[in-house]
C-alpha positions in Angstrom: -12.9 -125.3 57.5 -11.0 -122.4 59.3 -10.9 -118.9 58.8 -7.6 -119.3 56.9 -8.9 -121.9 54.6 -11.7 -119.5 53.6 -10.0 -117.1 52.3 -7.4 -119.6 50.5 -10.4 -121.1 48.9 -11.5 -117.1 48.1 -8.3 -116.2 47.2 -8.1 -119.1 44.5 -11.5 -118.6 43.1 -10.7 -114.9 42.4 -7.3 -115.6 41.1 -9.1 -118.4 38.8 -12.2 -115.7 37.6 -9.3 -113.3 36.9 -7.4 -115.2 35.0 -10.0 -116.6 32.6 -10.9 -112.9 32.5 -7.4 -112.0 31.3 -7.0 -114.9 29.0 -10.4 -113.9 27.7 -9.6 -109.9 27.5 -6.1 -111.0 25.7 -8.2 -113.7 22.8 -10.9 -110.5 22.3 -7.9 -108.1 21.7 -6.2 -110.4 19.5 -9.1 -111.2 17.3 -10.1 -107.7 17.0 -6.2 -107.0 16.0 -5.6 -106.9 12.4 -3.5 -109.6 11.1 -0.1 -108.7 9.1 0.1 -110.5 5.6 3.6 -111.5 4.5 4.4 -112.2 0.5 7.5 -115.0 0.7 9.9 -115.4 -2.4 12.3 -118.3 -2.9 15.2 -118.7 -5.2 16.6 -121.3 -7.0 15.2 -124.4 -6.1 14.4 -127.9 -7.4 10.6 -127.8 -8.5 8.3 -129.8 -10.3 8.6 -129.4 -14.2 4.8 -128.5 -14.9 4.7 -125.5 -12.5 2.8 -122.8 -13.9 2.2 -124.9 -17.1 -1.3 -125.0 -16.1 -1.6 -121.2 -15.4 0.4 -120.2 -18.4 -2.9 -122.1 -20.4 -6.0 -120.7 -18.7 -5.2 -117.7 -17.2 -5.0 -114.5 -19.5 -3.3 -112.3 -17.4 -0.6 -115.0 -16.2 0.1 -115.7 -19.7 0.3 -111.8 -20.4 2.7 -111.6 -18.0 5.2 -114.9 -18.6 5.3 -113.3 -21.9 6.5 -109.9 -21.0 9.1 -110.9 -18.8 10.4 -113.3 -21.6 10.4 -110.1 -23.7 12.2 -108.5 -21.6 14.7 -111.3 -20.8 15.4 -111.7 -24.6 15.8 -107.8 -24.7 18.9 -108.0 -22.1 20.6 -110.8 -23.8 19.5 -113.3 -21.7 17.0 -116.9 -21.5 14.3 -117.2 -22.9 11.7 -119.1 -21.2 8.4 -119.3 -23.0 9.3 -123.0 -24.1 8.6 -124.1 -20.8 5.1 -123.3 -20.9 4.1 -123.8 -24.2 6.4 -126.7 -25.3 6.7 -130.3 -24.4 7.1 -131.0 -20.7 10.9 -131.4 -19.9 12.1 -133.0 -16.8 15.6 -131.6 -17.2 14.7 -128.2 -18.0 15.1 -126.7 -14.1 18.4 -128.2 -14.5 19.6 -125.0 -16.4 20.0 -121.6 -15.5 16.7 -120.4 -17.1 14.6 -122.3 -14.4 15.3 -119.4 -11.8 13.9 -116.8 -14.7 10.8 -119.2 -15.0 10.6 -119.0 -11.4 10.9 -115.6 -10.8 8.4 -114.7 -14.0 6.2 -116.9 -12.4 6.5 -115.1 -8.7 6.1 -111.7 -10.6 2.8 -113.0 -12.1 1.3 -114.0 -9.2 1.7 -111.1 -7.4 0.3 -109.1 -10.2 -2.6 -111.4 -10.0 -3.3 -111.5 -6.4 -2.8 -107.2 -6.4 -5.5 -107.4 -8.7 -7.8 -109.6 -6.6 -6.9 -106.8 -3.5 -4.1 -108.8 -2.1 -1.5 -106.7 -1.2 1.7 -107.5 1.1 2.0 -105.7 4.7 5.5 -107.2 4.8 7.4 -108.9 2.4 10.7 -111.6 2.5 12.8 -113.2 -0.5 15.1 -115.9 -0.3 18.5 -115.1 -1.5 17.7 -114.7 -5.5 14.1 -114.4 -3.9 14.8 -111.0 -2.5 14.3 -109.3 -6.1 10.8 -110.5 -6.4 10.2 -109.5 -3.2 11.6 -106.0 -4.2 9.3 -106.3 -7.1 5.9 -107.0 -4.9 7.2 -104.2 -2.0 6.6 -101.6 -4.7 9.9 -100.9 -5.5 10.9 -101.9 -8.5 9.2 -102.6 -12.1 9.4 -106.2 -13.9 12.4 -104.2 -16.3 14.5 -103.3 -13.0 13.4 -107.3 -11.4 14.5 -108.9 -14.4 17.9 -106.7 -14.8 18.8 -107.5 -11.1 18.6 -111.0 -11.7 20.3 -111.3 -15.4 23.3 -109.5 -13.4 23.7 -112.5 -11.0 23.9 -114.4 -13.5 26.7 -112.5 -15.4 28.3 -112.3 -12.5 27.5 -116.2 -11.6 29.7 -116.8 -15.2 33.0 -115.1 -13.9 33.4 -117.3 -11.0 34.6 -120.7 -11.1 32.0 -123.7 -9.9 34.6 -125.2 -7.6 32.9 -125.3 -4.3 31.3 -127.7 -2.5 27.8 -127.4 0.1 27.9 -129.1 3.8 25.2 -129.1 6.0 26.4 -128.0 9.9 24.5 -129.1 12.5 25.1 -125.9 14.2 23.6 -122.1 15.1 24.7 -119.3 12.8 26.6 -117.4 15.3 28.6 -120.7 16.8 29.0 -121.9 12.7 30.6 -118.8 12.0 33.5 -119.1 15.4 33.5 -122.8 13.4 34.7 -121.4 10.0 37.4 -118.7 11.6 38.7 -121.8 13.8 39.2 -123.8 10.7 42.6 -124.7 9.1 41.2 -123.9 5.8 39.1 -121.7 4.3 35.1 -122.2 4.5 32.3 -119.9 4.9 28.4 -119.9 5.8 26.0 -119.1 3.3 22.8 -120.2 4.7 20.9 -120.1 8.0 18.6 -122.4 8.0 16.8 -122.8 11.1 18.7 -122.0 14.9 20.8 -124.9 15.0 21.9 -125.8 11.7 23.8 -123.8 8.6 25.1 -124.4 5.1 28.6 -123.7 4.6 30.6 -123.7 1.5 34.5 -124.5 1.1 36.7 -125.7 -1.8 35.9 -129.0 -3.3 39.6 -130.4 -3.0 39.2 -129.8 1.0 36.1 -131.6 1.6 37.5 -134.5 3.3 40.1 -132.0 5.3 37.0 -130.0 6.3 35.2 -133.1 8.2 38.5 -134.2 9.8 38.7 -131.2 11.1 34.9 -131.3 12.4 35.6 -134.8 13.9 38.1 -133.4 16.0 35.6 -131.1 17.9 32.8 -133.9 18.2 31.0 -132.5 15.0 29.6 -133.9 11.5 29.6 -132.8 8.0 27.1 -133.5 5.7 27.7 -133.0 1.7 24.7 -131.6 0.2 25.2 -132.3 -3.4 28.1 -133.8 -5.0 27.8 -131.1 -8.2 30.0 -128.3 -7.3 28.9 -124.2 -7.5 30.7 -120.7 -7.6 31.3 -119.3 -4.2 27.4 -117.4 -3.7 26.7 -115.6 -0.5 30.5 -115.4 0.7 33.1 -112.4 0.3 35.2 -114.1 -2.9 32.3 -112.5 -4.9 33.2 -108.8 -3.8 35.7 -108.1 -6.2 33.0 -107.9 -9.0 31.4 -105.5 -6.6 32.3 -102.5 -9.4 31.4 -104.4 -12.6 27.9 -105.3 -10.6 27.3 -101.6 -10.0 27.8 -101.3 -14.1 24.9 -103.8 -15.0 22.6 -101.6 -12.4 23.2 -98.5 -13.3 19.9 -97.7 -14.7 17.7 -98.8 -11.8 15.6 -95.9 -10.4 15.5 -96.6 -6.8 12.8 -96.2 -5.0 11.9 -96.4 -1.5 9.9 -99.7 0.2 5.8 -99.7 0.3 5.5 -102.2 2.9 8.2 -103.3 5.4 11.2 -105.3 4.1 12.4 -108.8 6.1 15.7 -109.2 4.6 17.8 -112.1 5.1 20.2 -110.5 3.5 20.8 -108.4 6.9 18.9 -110.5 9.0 16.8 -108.6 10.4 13.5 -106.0 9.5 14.0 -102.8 6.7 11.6 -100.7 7.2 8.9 -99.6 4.7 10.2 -95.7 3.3 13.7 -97.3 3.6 15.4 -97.2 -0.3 17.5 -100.3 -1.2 20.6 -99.0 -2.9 22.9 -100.7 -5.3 24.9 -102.0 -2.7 21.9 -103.9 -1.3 21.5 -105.8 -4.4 25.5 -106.5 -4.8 25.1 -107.9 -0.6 22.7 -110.1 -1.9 24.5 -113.0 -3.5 27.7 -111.7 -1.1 26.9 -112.1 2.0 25.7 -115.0 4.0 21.5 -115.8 3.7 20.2 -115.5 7.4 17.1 -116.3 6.8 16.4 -117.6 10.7 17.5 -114.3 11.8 15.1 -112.7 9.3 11.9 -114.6 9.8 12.0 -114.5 13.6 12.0 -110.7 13.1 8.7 -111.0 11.1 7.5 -113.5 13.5 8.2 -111.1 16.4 6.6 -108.3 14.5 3.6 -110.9 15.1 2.6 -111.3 11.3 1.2 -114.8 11.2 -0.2 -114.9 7.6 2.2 -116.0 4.7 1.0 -116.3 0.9 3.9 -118.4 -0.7 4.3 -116.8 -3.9 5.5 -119.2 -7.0 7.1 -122.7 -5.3 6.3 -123.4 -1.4 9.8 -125.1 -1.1 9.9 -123.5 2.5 8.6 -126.5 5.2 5.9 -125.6 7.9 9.3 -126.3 11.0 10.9 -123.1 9.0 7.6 -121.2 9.7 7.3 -122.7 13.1 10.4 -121.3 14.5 8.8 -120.8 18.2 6.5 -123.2 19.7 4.6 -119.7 20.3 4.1 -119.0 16.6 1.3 -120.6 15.2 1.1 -119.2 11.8 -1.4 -119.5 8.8 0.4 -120.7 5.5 -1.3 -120.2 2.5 0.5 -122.0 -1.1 -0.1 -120.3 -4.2 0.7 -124.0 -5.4 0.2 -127.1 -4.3 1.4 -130.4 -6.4 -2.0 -132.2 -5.5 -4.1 -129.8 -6.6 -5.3 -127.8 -10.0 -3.3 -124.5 -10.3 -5.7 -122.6 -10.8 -8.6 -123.9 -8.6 -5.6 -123.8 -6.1 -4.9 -120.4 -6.9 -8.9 -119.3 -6.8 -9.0 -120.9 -3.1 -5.8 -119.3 -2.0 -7.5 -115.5 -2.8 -10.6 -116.9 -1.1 -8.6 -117.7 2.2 -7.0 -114.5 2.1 -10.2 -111.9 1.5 -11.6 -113.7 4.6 -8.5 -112.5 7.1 -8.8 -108.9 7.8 -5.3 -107.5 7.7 -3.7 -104.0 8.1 -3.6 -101.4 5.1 -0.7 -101.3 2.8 0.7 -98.8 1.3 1.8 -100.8 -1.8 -1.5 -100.4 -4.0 -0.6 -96.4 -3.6 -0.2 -94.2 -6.7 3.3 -93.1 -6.8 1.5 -89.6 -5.8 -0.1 -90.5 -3.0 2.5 -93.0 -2.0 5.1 -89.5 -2.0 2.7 -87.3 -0.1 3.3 -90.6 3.0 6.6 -90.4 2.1 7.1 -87.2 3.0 5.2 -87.0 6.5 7.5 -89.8 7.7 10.6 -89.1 6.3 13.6 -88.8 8.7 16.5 -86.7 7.4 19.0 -87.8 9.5 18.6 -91.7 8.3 21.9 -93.4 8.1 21.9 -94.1 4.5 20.1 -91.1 3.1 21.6 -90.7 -0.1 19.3 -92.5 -2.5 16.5 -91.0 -0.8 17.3 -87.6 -1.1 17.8 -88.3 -5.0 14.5 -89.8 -4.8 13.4 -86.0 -3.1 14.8 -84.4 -5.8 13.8 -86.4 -8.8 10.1 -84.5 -7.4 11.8 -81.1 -7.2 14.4 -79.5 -4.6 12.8 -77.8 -2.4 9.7 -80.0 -0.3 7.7 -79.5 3.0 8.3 -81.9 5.4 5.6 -82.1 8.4 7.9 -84.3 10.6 10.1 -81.6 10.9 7.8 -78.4 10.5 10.1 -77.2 7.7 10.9 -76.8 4.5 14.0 -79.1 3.7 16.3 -77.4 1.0 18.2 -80.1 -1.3 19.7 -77.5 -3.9 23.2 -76.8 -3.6 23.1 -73.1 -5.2 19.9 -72.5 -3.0 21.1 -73.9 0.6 25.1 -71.9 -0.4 22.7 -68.3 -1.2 20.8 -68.9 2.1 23.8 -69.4 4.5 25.7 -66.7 2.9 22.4 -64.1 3.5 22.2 -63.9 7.6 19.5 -60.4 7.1 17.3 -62.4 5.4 17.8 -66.4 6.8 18.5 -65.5 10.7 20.0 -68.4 12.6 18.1 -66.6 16.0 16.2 -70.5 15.8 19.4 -72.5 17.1 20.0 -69.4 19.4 18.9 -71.5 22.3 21.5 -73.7 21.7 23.9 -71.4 21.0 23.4 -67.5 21.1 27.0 -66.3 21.1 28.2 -67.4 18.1 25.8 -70.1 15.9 22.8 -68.8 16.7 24.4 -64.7 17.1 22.8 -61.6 14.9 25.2 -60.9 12.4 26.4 -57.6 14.1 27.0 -59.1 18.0 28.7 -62.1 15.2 31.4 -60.3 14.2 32.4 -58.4 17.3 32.6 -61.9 18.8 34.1 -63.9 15.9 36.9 -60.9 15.8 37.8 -61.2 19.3 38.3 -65.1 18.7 40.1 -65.1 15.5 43.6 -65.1 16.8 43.1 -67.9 18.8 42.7 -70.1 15.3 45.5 -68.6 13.8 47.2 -70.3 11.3 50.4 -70.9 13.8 48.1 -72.3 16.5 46.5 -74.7 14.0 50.3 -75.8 12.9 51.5 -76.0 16.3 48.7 -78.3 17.2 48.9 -80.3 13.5 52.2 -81.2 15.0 50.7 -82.0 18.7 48.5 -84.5 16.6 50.9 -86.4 14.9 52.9 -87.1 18.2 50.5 -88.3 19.9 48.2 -89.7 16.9 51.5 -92.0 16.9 51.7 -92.9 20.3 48.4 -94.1 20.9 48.7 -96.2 17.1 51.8 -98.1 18.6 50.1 -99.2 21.9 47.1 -100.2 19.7 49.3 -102.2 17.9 50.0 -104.5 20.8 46.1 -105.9 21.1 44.3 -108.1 18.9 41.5 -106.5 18.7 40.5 -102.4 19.0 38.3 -99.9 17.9 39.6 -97.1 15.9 36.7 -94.9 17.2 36.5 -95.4 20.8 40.5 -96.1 21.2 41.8 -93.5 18.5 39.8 -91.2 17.1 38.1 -90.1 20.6 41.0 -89.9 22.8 43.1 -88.2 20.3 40.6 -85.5 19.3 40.4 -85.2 23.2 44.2 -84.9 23.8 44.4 -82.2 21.2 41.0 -80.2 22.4 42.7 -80.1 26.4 45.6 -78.5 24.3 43.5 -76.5 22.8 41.6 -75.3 25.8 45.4 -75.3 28.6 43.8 -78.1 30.4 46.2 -80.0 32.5 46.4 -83.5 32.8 44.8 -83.7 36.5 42.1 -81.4 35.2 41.4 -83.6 31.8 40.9 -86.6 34.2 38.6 -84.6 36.4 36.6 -84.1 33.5 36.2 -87.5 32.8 34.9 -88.3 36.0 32.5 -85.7 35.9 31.0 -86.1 32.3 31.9 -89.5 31.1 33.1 -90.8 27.8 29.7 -90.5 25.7 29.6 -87.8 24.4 27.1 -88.9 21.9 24.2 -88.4 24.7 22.3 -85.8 25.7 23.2 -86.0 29.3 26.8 -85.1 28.7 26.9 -82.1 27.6 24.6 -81.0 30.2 27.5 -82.2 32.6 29.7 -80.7 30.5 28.5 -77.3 31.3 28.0 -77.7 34.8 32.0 -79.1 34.8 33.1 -75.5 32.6 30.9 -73.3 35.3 32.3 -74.9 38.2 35.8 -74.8 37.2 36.0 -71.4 34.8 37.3 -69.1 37.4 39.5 -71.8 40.0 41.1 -74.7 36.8 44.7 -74.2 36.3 45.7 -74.1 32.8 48.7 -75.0 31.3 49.7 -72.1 29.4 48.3 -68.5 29.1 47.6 -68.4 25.1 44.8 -70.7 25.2 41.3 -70.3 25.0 39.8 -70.7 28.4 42.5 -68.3 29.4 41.7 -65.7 26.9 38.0 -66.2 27.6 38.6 -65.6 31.3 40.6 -62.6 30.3 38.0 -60.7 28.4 35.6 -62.2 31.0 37.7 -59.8 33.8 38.0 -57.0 31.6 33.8 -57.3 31.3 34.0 -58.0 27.3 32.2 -61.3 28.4 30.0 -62.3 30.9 30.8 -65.5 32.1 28.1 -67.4 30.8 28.5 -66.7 27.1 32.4 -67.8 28.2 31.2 -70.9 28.9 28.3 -71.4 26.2 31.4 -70.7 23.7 33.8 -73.6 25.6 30.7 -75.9 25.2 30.1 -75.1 21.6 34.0 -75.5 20.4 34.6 -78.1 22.5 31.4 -79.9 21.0 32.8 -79.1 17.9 36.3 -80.5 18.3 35.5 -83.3 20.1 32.1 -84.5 17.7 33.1 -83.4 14.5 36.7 -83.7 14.4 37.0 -87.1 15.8 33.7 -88.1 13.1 35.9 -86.7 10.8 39.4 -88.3 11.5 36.7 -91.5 12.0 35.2 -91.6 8.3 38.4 -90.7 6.6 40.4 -94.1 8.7 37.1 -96.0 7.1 37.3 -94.8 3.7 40.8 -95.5 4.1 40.1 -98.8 4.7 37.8 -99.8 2.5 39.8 -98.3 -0.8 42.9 -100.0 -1.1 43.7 -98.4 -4.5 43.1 -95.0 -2.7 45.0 -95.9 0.4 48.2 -96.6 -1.9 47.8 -93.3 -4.0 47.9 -91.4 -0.4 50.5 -93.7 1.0 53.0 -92.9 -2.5 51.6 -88.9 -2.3 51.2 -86.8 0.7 49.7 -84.2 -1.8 46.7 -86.0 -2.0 46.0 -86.2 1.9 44.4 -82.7 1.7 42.1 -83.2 -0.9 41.5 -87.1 0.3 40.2 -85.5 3.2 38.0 -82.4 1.4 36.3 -85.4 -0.1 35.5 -86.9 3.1 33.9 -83.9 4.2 32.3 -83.6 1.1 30.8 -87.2 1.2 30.8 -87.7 5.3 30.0 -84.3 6.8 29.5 -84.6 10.5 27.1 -82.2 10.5 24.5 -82.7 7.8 21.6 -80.6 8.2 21.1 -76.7 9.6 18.5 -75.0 9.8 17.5 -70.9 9.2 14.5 -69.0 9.6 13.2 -66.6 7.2 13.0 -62.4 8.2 10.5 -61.8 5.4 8.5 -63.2 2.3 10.9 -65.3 -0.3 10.9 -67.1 -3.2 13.4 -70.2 -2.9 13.7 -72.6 -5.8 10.1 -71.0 -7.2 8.4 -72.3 -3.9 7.2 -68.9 -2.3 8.0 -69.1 1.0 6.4 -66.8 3.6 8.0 -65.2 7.0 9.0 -66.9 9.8 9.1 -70.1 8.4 11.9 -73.0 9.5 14.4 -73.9 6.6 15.8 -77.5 7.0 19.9 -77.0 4.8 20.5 -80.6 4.3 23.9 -79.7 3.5 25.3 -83.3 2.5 22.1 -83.5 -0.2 23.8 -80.1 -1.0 27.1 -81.7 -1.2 25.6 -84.5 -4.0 23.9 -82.5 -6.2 24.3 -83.7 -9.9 24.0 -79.7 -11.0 27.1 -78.9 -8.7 29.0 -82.4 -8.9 30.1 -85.0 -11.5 29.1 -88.1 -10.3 28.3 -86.4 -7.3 28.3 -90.2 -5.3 31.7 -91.3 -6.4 34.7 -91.1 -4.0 37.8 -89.2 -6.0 40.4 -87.7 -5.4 41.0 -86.1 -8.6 37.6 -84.1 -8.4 38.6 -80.6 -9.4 38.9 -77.9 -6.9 35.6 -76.6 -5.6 34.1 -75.0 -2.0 31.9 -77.7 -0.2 29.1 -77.4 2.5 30.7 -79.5 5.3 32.0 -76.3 7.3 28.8 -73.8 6.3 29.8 -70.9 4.4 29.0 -67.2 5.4 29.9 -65.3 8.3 28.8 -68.7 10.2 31.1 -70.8 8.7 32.8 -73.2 11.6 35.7 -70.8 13.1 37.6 -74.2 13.7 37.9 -75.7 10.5 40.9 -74.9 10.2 42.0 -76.9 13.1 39.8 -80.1 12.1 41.4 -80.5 8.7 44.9 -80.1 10.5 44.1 -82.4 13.2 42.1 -85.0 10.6 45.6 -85.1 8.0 47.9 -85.4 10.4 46.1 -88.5 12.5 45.8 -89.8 8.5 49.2 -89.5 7.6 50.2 -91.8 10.7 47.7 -93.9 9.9 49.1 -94.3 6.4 52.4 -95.1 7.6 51.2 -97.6 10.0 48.7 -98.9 6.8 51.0 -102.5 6.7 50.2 -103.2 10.2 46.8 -102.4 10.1 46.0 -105.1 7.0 46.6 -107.3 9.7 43.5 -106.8 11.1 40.1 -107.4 9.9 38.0 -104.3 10.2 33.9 -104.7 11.1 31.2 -102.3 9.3 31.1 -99.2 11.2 28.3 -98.1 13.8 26.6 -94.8 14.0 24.8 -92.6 16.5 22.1 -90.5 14.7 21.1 -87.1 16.4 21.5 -83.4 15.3 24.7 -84.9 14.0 25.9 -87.9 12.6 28.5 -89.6 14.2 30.2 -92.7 14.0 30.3 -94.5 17.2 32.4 -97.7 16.3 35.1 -99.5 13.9 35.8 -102.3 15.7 39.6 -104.2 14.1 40.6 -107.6 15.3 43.9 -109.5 14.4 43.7 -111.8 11.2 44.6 -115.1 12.1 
């Protein structure tokens, strides 16, 4: 053996050592790792007739429990279901609607039963009617709430005709969906049942059309069932979106104990998130992606599931990886005694050590946690600040080393009162005018006022509508666009190099320099390095403009250059941001309220307060914060100096005290000063521009409105920072 072969043979045994070593190090980590224990819900299903018969008989508390969701079932007009248990055995009886109320009493029991044995969920995940029991073990709602969710899908489940049929598609969710737009008739998915295969549902009377059509492109069709159903899980359900809202009204929402798999979505909720009524309507409305959902709790590596009620879910649905070995644990099992079953089920589970949940909680302690973690700039934060303020209106937040401010009167007294609430904390950011001492304020603010004169904002209302036009018609010439990035941003842009007498050469040269996203950090940064570099040498367009008059006063030594350009930075953040979120969430609500849409399009009267209640509802900037001078007492929390004030102006903007039906869009609301702009001597010097600029890009949108219901529009995206700003509406052609 050479020299050469020695240390090959070395080299292999130390490569062999290390990696038993690893494989070793990774099994000791693992095993000291606590597992995550998943609850699992189904829905409707075909189960045995005896299920929970057995239960109902020996065990006390079950039987406590069956009974009080039948009271409460009875109480809301609906089943009842105690003859299931207690009367003759009845082979037929799952084949009425009561057998999803038996089942979902029955899932409500056992997770009462296993809380009291210490089993509590780490992550939960319901099956399309499934996800209210879910809900239910998740902490977030009570048996009354559980059992009113699911009495309203069956109201609703009684205005839709049961004309559809079920196919199986041997095909992934994302390729079955290209499927159903390529069809020649109308069919949707429903159901995601593992990576390669789907339910979709289409009109009875087109059943044979539909596989026809799937011969032609090499695939097959399976009927489920021949009995026929109401259109679940697709979108012919939404117009009973309103009269669903009406059956929930009552439903204290509260936020998630333990983290939320929805299929629903597809993908994880976090715990602390609230599930608004929207959620609930999504539920039987949107397609079941249950796949999508369990490979995000598999990837969160939970590998214990507790089956609550029926197991009807097969080990291959578990098993979506070859990588996921999980532990599967029934809480019943046809070949076995329900409640011995039961007894070893708790057993199993005691003997897995698994992460804490917050679920067993008391609602105080459960709101103290609530309140370290609580982000304020969430994207759907409106049921959770009404959760804050069912507790009071005024709350410490640790997150955010402040004291966040949900009052409307409150948050309006403190902008409006700079001596004692000084804005010197943002002055960093921006010390000339945001973050300015009211005296150095006003000299400022009064040298700048003519340059947001009301015939500057008309001039450049009409600069908007020229151009707001021309960009619509060349949009109108693709089949597919996205009102934020191809309208909203390059017209708030065209109007701010008006604004600013920046030249076409120079608005390019910008581009370059800073890019397009204007949502990152990064680019404003460049931004300032463009406006220092080019202050002095850029030539402007016109002379009345406001880099011009900034490099005026700037020569005269009223300004030194770099508040000149920390004031170009802050309005053209503002302009570019705000404005074009603005112009953004109006085109959505737009949109998404046809009866609205056709009150604007018959009244341009209504545009202005259209968009007032945008602001109101959608303010681009939601939150601002103040520190106090001295000692205060603010909503009867004493509050002492120098403490940080967090002005969530949009809670501000909702407040039941301040608002009728604070949540609702209307146009009709009567006349009253909102948040979105400040108020004070800090209130946004550009408003007026914004709300010039935002009505007339609406009122061409409004005249284009026929072209644009020729496109489908997706749900918006958003970019979450100091502001909120939406970052895409993506439109494609209806075929």
């Amino acid at each position: 053996m050479n020299k050469q072969d020695v240390k090959n043979l070395v080299k292999k045994i130390y490569f062999a050592f290390w990696w038993r070593f690893q494989t070793l190090k990774s099994r000791l980590i693992k095993k000291n790792k606590n597992d995550k224990l998943a609850f699992v819900f189904v829905g409707r299903n075909e189960s045995w007739s005896t299920l929970g018969r057995e239960l109902y008989a020996k065990n006390d508390k079950f039987r406590q429990i069956i009974q009080e969701c039948n009271s409460i079932l009875l109480k809301l007009d609906s089943v009842e279901i105690l003859s299931y248990f207690d009367e003759p055995v009845n082979d037929f009886f799952f084949d009425e609607d009561a057998k999803f109320f038996s089942i979902s009493a029955i899932q409500v029991a056992i997770v009462d039963i296993a809380n009291d044995n210490g089993i509590f969920p780490n992550a939960v995940i319901g099956v399309s009617m499934g996800e209210a029991t879910a809900a239910y073990a998740a902490g977030v709602l009570t048996k009354w709430e559980t059992m009113r969710i699911l009495t309203s899908y069956v109201e609703i489940s009684k205005l839709e005709e049961r004309q559809y049929s079920l196919l199986a598609l041997n095909l992934g969710y994302y390729k079955a969906l290209k499927f159903c737009e390529e069809s020649p008739i109308w069919v949707k998915v429903i159901y995601e049942n593992s990576h390669s295969s789907v339910l979709i549902t289409c009109e009875s009377q087109y059943v044979t059309k539909l596989k026809n059509f799937a011969k032609t492109i090499d695939l097959s069709l399976r009927q489920v069932s021949e009995k026929t159903y109401m259109p679940y899980h697709t979108p012919l359900l939404k117009s009973q979106k309103e009269f669903h809202k009406s059956l929930l009204k009552e439903i204290n929402l509260t936020p998630l104990k333990c983290d939320y798999y929805s299929p629903t979505l597809g993908k994880k909720i976090e715990k602390n998130t609230i599930l608004d009524l929207d959620y609930w309507f999504n539920v039987i409305s949107e397609p079941v992606q249950l796949n999508s959902a369990f490979k995000a709790l598999l990837d969160d590596e939970c590998r214990t599931f507790f089956q609550v009620g029926p197991p009807t879910l097969s080990d291959r649905q578990f098993n979506i990886s070859s990588e996921s070995n999980v532990n599967i644990v029934n809480s019943f099992n046809a070949n076995v005694a329900e409640l011995q079953n039961l007894e070893s089920c708790f057993y199993i589970l005691k003997k897995i050590k698994f992460e804490s949940s917050l679920v067993p909680l008391s609602d105080s302690d459960f709101f103290s946690k609530y309140k370290e973690s609580f982000n304020s700039y969430q994207i759907n934060a409106t049921k959770a600040f009404d959760f804050l303020r069912r507790h009071g209106e005024i709350h410490f937040l640790p997150q955010n080393g402040a004291w966040l401010i949900l009052n409307y009167e409150a948050i309006d007294n403190v902008l409006r009162d700079p001596e004692i609430f000084s804005s010197s904390i943002i002055a960093e950011y921006d010390p000339i005018l945001l973050g300015a001492d009211p005296k150095v304020h006003k000299v400022i603010r009064g040298l700048l006022q003519p340059l947001f004169s009301p015939a500057v904002i008309n001039e450049l209302a009409e600069f908007t509508l020229i151009h707001a036009e021309r960009i619509l018609n060349k949009l109108f010439t693709q089949d597919e666009f996205d009102f934020v990035k191809d309208f909203s941003d390059p017209l708030s842009f065209t109007v701010l190099c008006n604004f600013f007498g920046l030249p076409a050469e120079s608005a390019n040269r910008m581009i370059d320099f800073t890019g397009k996203d204007y949502h990152k950090p990064i680019y404003w940064k460049k931004l300032e390095s463009f406006f220092k570099e080019e202050f002095n040498t850029c030539e402007l367009t016109r002379e009345d403009c406001l880099w011009a008059e900034l490099r005026k006063l700037s020569s005269e030594n009223r300004f030194i250059i770099s508040d000149a350009i920390s004031l170009l930075k802050i309005v053209w953040t503002a302009g570019m941001a705000t404005t074009s979120a603005l112009i953004s969430s109006s085109i959505n609500y737009v949109l998404n309220e046809e009866e609205i849409t056709n009150q604007l399009h018959t009244d341009d009267k209504l545009v202005s307060k259209f968009i007032e209640e945008c602001l109101r509802l959608q303010p681009p900037l939601e939150a601002v914060f103040r520190i106090t001078t001295q000692p205060i007492i603010i909503c009867e929390q004493q509050i002492p100096i120098n403490t940080t004030l967090l002005l969530h102006l949009k809670s501000g903007m909702l407040d039941p005290k301040q608002y009728l039906n604070p949540e609702t869009f209307s146009i009709s609301r009567p006349a009253k000063k909102h948040l979105a702009f400040g108020a004070g001597i800090h209130q946004c010097i550009g408003m007026g521009i914004a709300r010039a600029e935002a009505r007339s890009a609406l009122s061409t949108v409004l005249k284009k409105i026929d072209e644009i219901r020729t496109y489908n529009f997706s749900e918006p995206e958003y970019v979450i920072s100091d502001l909120k700003v939406m970052s895409s509406l993506k439109l494609s052609k209806l075929k």
